[in-house]
C-alpha positions, 0 to 999 in steps of 0.5 A, a space after each residue: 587266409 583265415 585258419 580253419 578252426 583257429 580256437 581248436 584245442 581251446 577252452 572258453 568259459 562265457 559268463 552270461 552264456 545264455 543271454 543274447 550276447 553270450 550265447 551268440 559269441 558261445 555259438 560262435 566261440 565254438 564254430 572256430 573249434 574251442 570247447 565252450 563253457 556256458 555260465 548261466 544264472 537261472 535259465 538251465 533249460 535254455 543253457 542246456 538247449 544251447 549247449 545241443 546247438 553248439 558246433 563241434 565238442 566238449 561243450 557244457 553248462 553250469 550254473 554261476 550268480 557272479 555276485 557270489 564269489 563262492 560260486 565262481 571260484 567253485 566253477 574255476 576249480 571245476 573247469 580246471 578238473 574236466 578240461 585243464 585249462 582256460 584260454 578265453 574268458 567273456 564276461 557277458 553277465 549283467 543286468 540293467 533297468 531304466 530310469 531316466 536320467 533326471 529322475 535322480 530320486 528313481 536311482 536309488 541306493 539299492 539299485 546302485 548297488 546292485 549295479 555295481 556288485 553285478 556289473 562291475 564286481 561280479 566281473 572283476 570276482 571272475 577274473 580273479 577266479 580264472 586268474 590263474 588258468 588264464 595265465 597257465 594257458 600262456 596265451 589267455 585273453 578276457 573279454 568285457 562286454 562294456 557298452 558306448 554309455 561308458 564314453 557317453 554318459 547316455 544309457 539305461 541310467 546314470 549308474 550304468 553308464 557308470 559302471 561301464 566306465 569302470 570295466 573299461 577302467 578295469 580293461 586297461 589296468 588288467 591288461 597292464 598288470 596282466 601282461 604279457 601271458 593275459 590281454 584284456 579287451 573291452 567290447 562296446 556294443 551300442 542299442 542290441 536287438 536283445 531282451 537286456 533292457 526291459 521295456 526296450 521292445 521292437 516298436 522303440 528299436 524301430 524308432 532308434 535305427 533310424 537315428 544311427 549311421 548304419 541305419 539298423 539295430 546291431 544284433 547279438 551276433 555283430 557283437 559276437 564276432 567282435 569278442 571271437 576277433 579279439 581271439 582270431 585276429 586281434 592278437 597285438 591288441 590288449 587295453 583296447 576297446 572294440 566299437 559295435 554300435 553301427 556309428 551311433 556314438 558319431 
């Protein structure tokens, strides 16, 4: 039988903890008993009311821009000051914008770049952070918010698609290199009912569900529960990539 509070006495930091998916996995994080972190960018308000919702204690929030370093190393320091430790680390920050795939034009260097100085190296950056307080915790895990584009090539735009290839990349050389005292595990969502793809609105989803096996759209919480598996019940696993796209990639 599952244990009551498994994450007791635990402490998660969640990047991105205001988005969709980082505040559904906050939420749930702090349901089976770790005391949650909640990373946000800009949205204080929305982070400090999500922080009041949150099951159980210890639950803060504090602001974080994964493109600067500075920031990030300031946020480690300061969790290890108030709680000591950290035992799970979500990278669920990022941010993405359409462009069709043929319009090679569209996909500018700019917005390259900053596709991977968000994505990919804000991510990496975080680690390198929590590196150290992951591995104190002897028993520390990283969780990457990846997508099903890093295996098709078929997303928002090329560079996306791209840059997730390269946190599943990073999942596996970390989880390597970071062995045995951190696992590294990928989290893949397929078409999320979130605000992450702007201009993705109710009327496109709807014409999506229909075209995957599940037959409906994932919510923020489908992905949620797969993150909170690697913690609970994934324990053996570290290099893997979990799946959440209801068959799509099929």
């Amino acid at each position: 039988m599952a244990r009551q509070n498994p994450l007791a006495g635990k402490v998660a930091v969640v990047v991105g903890g205001s988005g969709g998916i980082g505040a559904a996995t906050a939420r749930l994080l702090a349901e089976e008993g770790a005391s949650v972190v909640v990373a946000y960018r800009s949205d204080a308000a929305g982070a400090a009311k999500l922080i009041q919702t949150l099951a159980g204690t210890g639950h803060r929030a504090e602001p974080v821009t994964v493109e600067d370093t500075g920031t990030l190393t300031a946020l480690a320091r300061l969790v290890s000051e108030v709680y000591g430790r950290t035992d799970i680390l979500v990278n669920a920050a990022g941010f993405t914008k359409p462009v069709p795939a043929n319009d090679l034009d569209a996909l500018d260097d700019a917005l390259i770049d900053r596709l991977f100085q968000v994505n990919w190296r804000g991510q990496f950056a975080t680690v390198r952070a929590f590196r150290s307080l992951l591995e104190a915790s002897g028993d520390g895990l990283i969780v990457n918010v990846s997508s099903i584009a890093a295996l098709s090539g078929v997303g928002s735009n090329i560079a996306y698609a791209a840059v997730k290839a390269g946190i599943d990349t990073m999942t596996k050389s970390l989880a390597r290199v970071l062995a045995p005292k951190v696992r590294v595990m990928s989290v893949s969502p397929g078409v999320v009912d979130t605000d992450f793809v702007p201009g993705r609105d109710a009327a496109a989803l709807a014409k999506i569900a229909p075209t995957i096996p599940a037959r409906r759209i994932a919510t923020a919480d489908d992905v949620a529960r797969a993150i909170a598996a690697c913690a609970t019940h994934l324990t053996y696993s570290t290099g893997s990539l979990v799946i959440v796209d209801g068959g799509r990639a099929l």
